[in-house]
N, C-alpha and C positions, 0 to 999 in steps of 0.2 A: 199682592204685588211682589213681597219677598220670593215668591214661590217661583213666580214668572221671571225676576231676573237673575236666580239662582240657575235656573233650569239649562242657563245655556253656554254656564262656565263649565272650563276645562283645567284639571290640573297642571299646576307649570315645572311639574317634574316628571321626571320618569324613573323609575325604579329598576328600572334594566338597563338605564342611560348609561352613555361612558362616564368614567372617575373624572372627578375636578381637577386630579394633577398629572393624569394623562398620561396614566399608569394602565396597565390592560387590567381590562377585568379576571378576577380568578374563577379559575374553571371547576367546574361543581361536579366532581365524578359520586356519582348516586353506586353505593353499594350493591351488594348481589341481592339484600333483602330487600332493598327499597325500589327496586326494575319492577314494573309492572310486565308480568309474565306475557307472553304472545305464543308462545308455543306451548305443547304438551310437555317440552323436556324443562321450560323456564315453570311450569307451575309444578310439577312434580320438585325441580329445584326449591320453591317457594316452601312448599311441604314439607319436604326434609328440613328447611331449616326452621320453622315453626315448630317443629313436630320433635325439638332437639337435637337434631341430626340424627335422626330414626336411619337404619340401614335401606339402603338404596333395595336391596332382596328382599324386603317387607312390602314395603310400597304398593309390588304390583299386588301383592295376595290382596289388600287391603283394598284397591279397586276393584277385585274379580267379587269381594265380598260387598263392595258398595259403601263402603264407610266414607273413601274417597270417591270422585268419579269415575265410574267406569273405563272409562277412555286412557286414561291412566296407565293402565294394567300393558297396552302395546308400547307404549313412550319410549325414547331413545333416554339412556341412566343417562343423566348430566354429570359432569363433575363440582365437586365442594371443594372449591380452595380451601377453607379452612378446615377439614377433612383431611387434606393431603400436606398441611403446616401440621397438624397432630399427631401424624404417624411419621413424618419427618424423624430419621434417627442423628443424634450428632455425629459428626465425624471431624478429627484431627486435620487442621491444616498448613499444619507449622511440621510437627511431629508425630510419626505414628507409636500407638501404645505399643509396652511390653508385651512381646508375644508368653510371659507367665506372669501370667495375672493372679495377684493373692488370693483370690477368692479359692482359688483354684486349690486352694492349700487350705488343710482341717483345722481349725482355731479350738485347742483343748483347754487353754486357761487364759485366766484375766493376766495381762501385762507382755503376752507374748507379742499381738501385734497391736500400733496402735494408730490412728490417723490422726494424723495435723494438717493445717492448713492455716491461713493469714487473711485478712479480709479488714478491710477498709470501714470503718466506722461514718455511717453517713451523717450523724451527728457528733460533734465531740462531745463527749461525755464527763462530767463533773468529778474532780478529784476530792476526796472528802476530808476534811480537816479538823481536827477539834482546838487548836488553839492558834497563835500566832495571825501571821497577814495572811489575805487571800492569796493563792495562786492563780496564776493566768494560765498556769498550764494547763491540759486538757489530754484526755483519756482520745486516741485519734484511733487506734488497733486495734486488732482482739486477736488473738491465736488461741487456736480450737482443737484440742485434742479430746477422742473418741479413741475407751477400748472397744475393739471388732468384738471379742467375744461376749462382755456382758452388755454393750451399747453404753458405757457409765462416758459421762461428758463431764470435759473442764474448762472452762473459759479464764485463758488471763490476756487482761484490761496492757494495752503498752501504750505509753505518750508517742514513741516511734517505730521506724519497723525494722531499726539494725538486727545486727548478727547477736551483740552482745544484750541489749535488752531481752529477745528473742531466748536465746540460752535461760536470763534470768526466769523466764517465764515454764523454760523447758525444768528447771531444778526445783523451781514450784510446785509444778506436775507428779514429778517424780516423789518429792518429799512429802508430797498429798497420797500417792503411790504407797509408801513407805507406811506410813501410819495403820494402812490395812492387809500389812504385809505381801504388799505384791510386789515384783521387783521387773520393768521395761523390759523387754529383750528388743526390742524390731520395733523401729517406726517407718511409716508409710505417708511418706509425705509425694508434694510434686512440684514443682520449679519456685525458679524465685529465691526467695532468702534460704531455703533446703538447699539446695545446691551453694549455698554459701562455706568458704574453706572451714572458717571457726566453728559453723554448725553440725560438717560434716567431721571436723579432729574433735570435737564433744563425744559427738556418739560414738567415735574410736576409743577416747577415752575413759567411756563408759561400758566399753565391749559389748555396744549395740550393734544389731542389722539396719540396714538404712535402704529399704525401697523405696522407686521412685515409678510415680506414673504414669513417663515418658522416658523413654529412652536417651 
């Protein structure tokens, strides 16, 4: 009896039905790998992107050989969106780079050039204490200098990202510099707090070079 009057219910929903607050439905765009191919040039797509983005010039050898389907081997190449975000090059669009680029210059010893940069701390970072009350302050910066020549890196930790914290960090650098007798000549920095007046009379006052990575 269950059976029989089971048999001839209908569920009182629908699953594809419009939203209850009468909002549109969102639209479901199905990726490149998830298209059920129809053409020779959509499964040849399918296969390069399986196959790890195997070169599009392989492929056909690869049907003529029968690994893939034959039919293969005539197909129109598709293109790979993400293929062509990979080989993507950056380009400036604010400002275009120096047309002399330091690379472009021979790096003979440690402290001659050096790269810095500033960067935002995605977590704040713990100030470490051994005696007295907590602080609430919090480690938010980091400035990053890189010697070009032997790739030696120095991280100092700033609560902010002034000029004059910044310098304390830059005399750190150098006094860390000092102890292995090397002595800065050129830093190669690029916008932002480098172009700052205090940071830029620093390194006058230290009868530094000061490149920038924009003009």
């Amino acid at each position: 009896m269950s059976k029989q009057k089971g048999k001839g219910r209908k569920a009182a929903f629908n699953l594809d039905g419009p939203t209850t607050d009468g909002t549109p439905k969102p639209s479901v765009i199905a990726k490149e790998e998830e298209k059920q191919p129809t053409t020779d040039s959509q499964q040849l797509l399918r296969l390069h992107h399986q196959m790890g983005h195997i070169s599009f010039g392989k492929l056909p050898s690869m049907a003529k050989q029968n690994i893939i389907p034959r039919r293969l081997a005539n197909a129109d190449i598709p293109r790979c969106t993400a293929s062509f975000f990979a080989k993507a090059t950056r380009r400036q669009w604010r400002e275009k780079r120096r047309k002399h680029w330091t690379k472009e210059q021979t790096i003979t010893r440690p402290g001659e050039v050096i790269s810095v940069d500033q960067l935002v701390l995605p977590s704040p970072g713990l100030i470490s204490q051994t005696s007295g009350t907590l602080t609430k302050k919090r480690y938010t910066y980091a400035t990053v200098y890189v010697d070009q020549y032997p790739g030696l890196s120095f991280v100092y930790l700033q609560k902010t990202a002034t000029a004059d914290e910044t310098i304390e960090g830059k005399k750190a650098f150098e006094a860390y510099c000092k102890q292995h007798a090397v002595r800065v000549q050129h830093y190669h920095a690029g916008n932002g707090i480098f172009r700052a007046h205090k940071w830029v009379g620093e390194c006058r006052r230290m009868e530094q070079g000061l490149f920038s990575l924009l003009e």
